[in-house]
Steps between C-alpha positions, in 0.01 A plus 500: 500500500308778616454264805822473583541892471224571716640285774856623459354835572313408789814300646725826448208720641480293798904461529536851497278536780608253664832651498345880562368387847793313552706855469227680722555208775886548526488913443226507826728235709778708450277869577403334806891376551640835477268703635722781609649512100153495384370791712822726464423464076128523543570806703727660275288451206200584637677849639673473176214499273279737702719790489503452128141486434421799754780677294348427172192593606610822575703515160256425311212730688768798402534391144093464486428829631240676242437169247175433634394791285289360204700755205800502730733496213310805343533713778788768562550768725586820351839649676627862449883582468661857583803572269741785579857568539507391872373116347161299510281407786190289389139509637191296560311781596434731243217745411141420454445627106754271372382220447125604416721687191645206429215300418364796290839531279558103435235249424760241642376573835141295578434669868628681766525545872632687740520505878609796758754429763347286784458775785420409866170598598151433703157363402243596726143305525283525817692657705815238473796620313785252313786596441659391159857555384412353094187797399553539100334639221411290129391534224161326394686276211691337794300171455542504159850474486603302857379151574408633884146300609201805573272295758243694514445757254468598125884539365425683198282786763653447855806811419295670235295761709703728714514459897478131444684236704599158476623313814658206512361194655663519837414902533198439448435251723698680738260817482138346442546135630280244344277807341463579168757741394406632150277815509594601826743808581797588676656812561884561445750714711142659614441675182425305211176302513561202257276194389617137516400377121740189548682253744780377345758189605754524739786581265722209465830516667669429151355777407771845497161719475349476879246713568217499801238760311473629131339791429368650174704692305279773361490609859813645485374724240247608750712576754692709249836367508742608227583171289649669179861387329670724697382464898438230739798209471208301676357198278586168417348450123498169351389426115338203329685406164321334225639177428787451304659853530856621423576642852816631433335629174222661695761686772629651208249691432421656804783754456257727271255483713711658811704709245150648438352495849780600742871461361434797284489742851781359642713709321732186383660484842302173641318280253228250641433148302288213561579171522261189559572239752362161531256444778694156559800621507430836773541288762816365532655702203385879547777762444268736637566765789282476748291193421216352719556343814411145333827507294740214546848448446579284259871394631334403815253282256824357319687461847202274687482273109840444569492419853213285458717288279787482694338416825326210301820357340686531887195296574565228227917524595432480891329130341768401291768542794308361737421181270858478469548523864282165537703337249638273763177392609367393137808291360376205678163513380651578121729228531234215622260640202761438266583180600158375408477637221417868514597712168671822517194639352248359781727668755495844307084438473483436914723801547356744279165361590590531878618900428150550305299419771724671766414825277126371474480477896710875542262664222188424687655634815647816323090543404384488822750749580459764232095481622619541840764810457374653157260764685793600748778521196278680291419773778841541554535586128222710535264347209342165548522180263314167576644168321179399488349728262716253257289226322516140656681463159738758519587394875550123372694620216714674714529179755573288234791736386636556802518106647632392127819778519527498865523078452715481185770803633509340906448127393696485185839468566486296849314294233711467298814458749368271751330267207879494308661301857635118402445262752868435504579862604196486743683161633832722543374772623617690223202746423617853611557648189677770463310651186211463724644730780688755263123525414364571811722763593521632199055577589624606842714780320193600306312517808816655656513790251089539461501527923771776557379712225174465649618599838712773351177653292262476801763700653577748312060529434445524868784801538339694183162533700606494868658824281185625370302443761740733764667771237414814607192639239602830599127548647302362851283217446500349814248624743299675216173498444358558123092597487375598170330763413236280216210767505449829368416649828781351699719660261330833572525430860865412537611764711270462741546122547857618501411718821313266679746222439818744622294531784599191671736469669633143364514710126871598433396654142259525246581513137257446186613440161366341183695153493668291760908413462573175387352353163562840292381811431312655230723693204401788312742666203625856560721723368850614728643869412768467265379170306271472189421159592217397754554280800366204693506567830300293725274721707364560886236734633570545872388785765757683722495264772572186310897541535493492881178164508722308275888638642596641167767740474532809336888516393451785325284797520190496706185301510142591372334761729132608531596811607675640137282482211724469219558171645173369346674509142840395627696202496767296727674221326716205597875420492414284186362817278823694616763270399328423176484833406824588600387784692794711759252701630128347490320769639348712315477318171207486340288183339230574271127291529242754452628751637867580636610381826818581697639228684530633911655162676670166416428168702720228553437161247259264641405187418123586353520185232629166573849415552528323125478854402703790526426826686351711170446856512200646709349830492257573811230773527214624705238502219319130484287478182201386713591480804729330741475111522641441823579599851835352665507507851736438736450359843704383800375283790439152575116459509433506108174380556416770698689771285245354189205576728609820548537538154182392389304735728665837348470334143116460593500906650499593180389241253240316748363301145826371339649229673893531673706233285865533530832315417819440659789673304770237552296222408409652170825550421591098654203363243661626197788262540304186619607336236881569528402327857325213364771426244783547806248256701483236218849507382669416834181222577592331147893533572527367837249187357732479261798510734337219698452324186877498448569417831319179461677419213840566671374276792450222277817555326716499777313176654606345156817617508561437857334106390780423211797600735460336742805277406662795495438627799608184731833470320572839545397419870724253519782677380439771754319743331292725772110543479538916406739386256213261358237756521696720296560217242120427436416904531777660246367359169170670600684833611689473141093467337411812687782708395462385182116620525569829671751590186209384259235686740628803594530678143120370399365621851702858411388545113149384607446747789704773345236499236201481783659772666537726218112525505520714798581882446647448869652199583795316719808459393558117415601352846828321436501336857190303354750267320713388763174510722310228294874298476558498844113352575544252293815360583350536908229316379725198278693466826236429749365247257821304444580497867133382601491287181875344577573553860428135578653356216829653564469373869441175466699225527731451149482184605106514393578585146731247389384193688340372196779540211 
């Protein structure tokens, strides 16, 4: 018995295999057949799946950022919120004794640390300066509660000594080449002398901390700055929870402790609390104003998932149509197989087996091409991501995935159709059914409706930053030049570099101030005459000759002038302040931050934050707490590289040891909305390939279409009918799809951008044209394919069509 098993199961073994190779033989004659079929759906599926994986790899590098952290789910940042009558305005960057109170008060909180705002500035070592725009101070626990690798170094020592540095891996390289960094010293801004005790890792790019140097903390308490509750809005702080803590229980809490510590001189007009935020979720979710530069935007995260899906399942449709489309070609082939013998569920095997390795064959291309355009897609979003950081398992996981849906969803219901023929029908020629086409266009109107909304978003996204990127700011940036002013002495020395600069005779202006328009200013709280309540105002220290570098007006009033010394303690606001204070007649009032200071001149609103945010109020004065930070000069000519020459010789007139580094104003301000470009960039790549997409399922469509009239078509001949009358016949039921799918489309492309739009304090309004725009391409486009597709149908002779009924 157990013989006879045995060699039952070998027999059905070898019959199966038998039959496997069989269904490989016939699936490669007919690749090699149809060539032109095959490549189309290899193309489209390779294009198809690519897109997706590049787009999941970004999705899923935004979603990752910060997990690689070993207690990532234990740490929090610790956020301050101002609450007054004029509302709430929440902030990352809060005061340094915070949060080193806050793991006195509650034994919840394990460890601490806190970092400055990153500050541009230079590292000078043997006579070669580097300029670095990421220079922030730490505190010594910072290994002890992030998961960042120390390469060289001792992380519970390499922040614990003051004027101690830690550079990261590329820095360092950068500044001592293959030598030995630790022990050696650099000095910063030429005044600080500071020891590298570290070399750290390149900070990951899913990483939203990104810094280029660390420097101790307790230095800051050498250099005497003031980092009580109530001064310097300056520090990121993030705490280590012990595990298993009540968060919401913990926030609770922290109302005594700011009752006790600050609330309690506020007079009950503005009320700070804390709040914790989880370091997963600062990211993409932050509520934050004015959060790092590394923050993303979690709609466009959302917006890419969903395009990523779409542009596969057009992939998988353009299949399905176009397997329909060969129908014709494969009834002959069914109907022989089922003569002989074949079952229904053979031929659904050898199609869905045929599909399966189609999506095999289109996922190793899509590979290749992710390797091959990864680097370039990744620099456009400005990060970087690298498929093949995933495991050989994860990546085969993924493959297998991908070829199983991508086979079942294209291969299934050609399957399923083709296999369900009777030879009888096949004999009659009675297989165009018209379930089968209802089907098909019923997928072209999907594609139909995903297309124009496309077209209609990418629109209305390019408009919204061709906007931003010409408003008016309401300031010059173009033919500006921005040189800071890092060291102490250059700060001392800033009207004489002024001097020496005006001198030339390219030099239109020189202005210094202590920021630069165009990612925010400072605030500070003050008090306005008449109010019991303190302010936020954002603030600006300039010098008198700021206004004319930059072409600010004075609407109101008079500008700063060196010549009248009350002017040192007095104070021109903007437009903004006015109107929110109501004030008829601004000058002459009086705001209150140590001291009194009487307002002398209003300037006109300009655009110092980004355009998602509104103009706030801004109060300007000629008293810089250290110093000013920048010079802003403006230049006119041709020769720029000859003007920067120029430049650099009266910057080394007076500070012949610091080195002449300098930035162009308008691309400054351009960088801050790189990504806004990259996401413009992406969108209209991934809409027109999904455009194309649909096109290719129209094509095959209409070839189908155009196949199962023909019958049609030569009696209408014969009766007369003329060949524009004809093309109109085969083209209207696809006109009817697309106004069908620009009824469908044109309400989810206006809800969906409506709500994009609304993230921008300044913004279009919705362009209504973009509808009939996106209508009208279409139905341009579904008319050149019918007429290319048809023309020589509907011209040839009836007598063609008929001659064998």
């Amino acid at each position: 018995m157990f013989y006879n098993i045995g060699t039952h199961f070998v027999m059905s073994i070898s019959n199966y295999s038998s039959m496997f190779r069989n269904y490989l033989n016939v699936i490669f004659r007919n690749i090699i057949k149809r060539k032109l079929y095959t490549t189309i759906n290899v193309l489209g599926l390779s294009i198809g799946i690519a897109s997706f994986m590049l787009l999941l790899l970004y999705v899923k590098h935004e979603f990752g950022y910060d997990q690689f952290h070993n207690r990532v789910k234990d740490i929090y940042r610790v956020n301050v919120t101002d609450i007054s009558e004029l509302g709430e305005d929440k902030y990352a960057h809060i005061t340094a004794a915070i949060v080193p109170d806050m793991a006195t008060e509650y034994p919840e909180i394990e460890n601490f640390v806190r970092f400055s705002a990153p500050t541009s500035g230079y590292l000078s070592f043997d006579n070669k300066t580097f300029q670095e725009n990421n220079i922030t101070y730490a505190d010594s626990s910072l290994f002890d509660v992030f998961s960042f690798g120390l390469l060289q170094g001792n992380p519970s020592k390499a922040l614990a000594a003051p004027n101690s540095i830690i550079l990261t891996e590329s820095l360092a390289k950068k500044i001592f080449g293959p030598d030995e960094a630790i022990g050696k010293s650099v000095l910063l801004n030429n005044e600080d002398r500071l020891t590298v005790t570290g070399v750290i890792e390149d900070f990951r790019a899913d990483s939203h901390l990104q810094f280029s140097a660390l420097i101790s903390f307790s230095s800051l308490y050498n250099k005497k700055i003031y980092l009580d509750w109530n001064g310097g809005w300056n520090y990121l702080s993030y705490i280590l929870l012990n595990k298993n803590v009540d968060v919401k229980q913990l926030e609770s809490k922290f109302d005594g402790l700011f009752d006790r510590k600050i609330n309690h001189l506020l007079q009950d007009v503005v009320r700070y609390e804390a709040s914790l935020e989880r370091l997963s979720d600062i990211h993409l979710y932050t509520e934050v104003l004015h959060p790092l530069a590394t923050k993303g935007n979690a709609l466009d995260v959302y917006i890419f998932l969903s395009i990523a899906m779409i542009i596969l399942f057009l992939a998988c449709i353009n299949f399905i149509n176009l397997a329909i489309a060969q129908m014709s070609k494969r009834v002959k082939e069914i109907g022989v197989r089922k003569v002989v013998g074949a079952s229904r569920l053979a031929l659904i095997h050898q199609f869905m087996l045929e599909s399966t390795l189609i999506a095999m064959a289109s996922f190793l291309i899509a590979l290749e091409l992710v390797s091959t355009f990864q680097s370039a897609f990744a620099e456009l979003l400005g990060t970087s991501f690298d498929i093949w950081e995933l495991s050989g398992f994860q990546i085969v996981g993924l493959g297998c995935v991908i070829v199983i849906v991508v086979g079942i969803v294209s291969g299934g219901y050609p399957a399923l159709y083709l296999s369900g023929f009777k030879p009888i029908q096949i004999m009659k020629k009675k297989f165009y059914g018209g379930g089968t086409f209802k089907m098909s266009k019923g997928l072209l109107s999907f594609q139909f409706v995903i297309s124009v909304t496309l077209v209609i978003s990418t629109l209305v996204i390019y408009n919204q930053l061709e906007y931003i990127k010409n408003k008016e700011l309401g300031y010059e940036n173009e033919n500006i030049i921005t040189i800071p002013l890092t060291s102490l002495e250059a700060k001392r020395n800033f009207q004489a570099l002024k001097k020496v600069i005006n001198s030339l005779p390219e030099v239109m202006g020189v202005g210094a101030s202590s920021q630069l328009p165009g990612k925010g200013y400072t605030s500070n709280g003050y008090f306005v005459e008449g109010s019991e309540a303190p302010f936020m105002f954002n603030a600006l220290d300039i010098d008198p000759d700021y206004f004319k570098a930059m072409s600010l007006e004075v609407i109101k009033g008079r500008n700063f002038s060196d010549a009248i010394q009350s002017d040192s303690n007095a104070y021109i606001v903007n437009q903004a302040l006015v109107d929110k204070m109501g004030w008829s007649k601004p000058l002459g009032q009086l705001i209150e931050r140590n001291g009194k200071h009487e307002v002398i001149g209003v300037v006109g609103n300009y655009h110092f934050s980004t355009l998602h945010e509104t103009i706030n109020p801004l109060i300007i004065s000629l008293r810089p707490f250290v110093g000013y930070n920048y010079l802003s000069v403006k230049i006119e000519g041709n020769n720029l590289g000859e003007i920067l020459k120029k430049l650099e010789i009266q910057w080394h007139a007076i500070l012949p040891e610091e080195a002449f580094l300098y930035n162009f104003l308008d691309q400054t301000v351009e960088v801050i909305y790189y990504k806004e470009q990259a996401f413009k960039s992406l969108f209209v790549f991934f809409s027109i390939l999904a455009i194309v997409i649909a096109i290719l399922g129209l094509l095959g469509l209409v070839s189908y279409s155009v196949h199962s009239r023909t019958k049609e078509v030569g009696i209408r001949k014969i009766l007369g009918a003329s060949v524009t009358s004809i093309l109109f016949l085969l083209s209207r039921e696809f006109l009817f799809l697309l106004l069908i799918a620009s009824l469908l489309g044109w309400p989810i492309a206006y809800f969906g951008m409506e709500f994009w739009l609304n993230s921008f304090s300044y913004r279009i309004g919705f362009p209504y044209i973009n509808f009939i725009f996106s209508t009208a391409l279409f139905f341009a486009l579904i008319l050149v394919i019918v007429i290319v597709r048809s023309f020589n149908s509907a011209n040839a002779n009836p007598i063609e069509y008929i001659r064998n009924d």
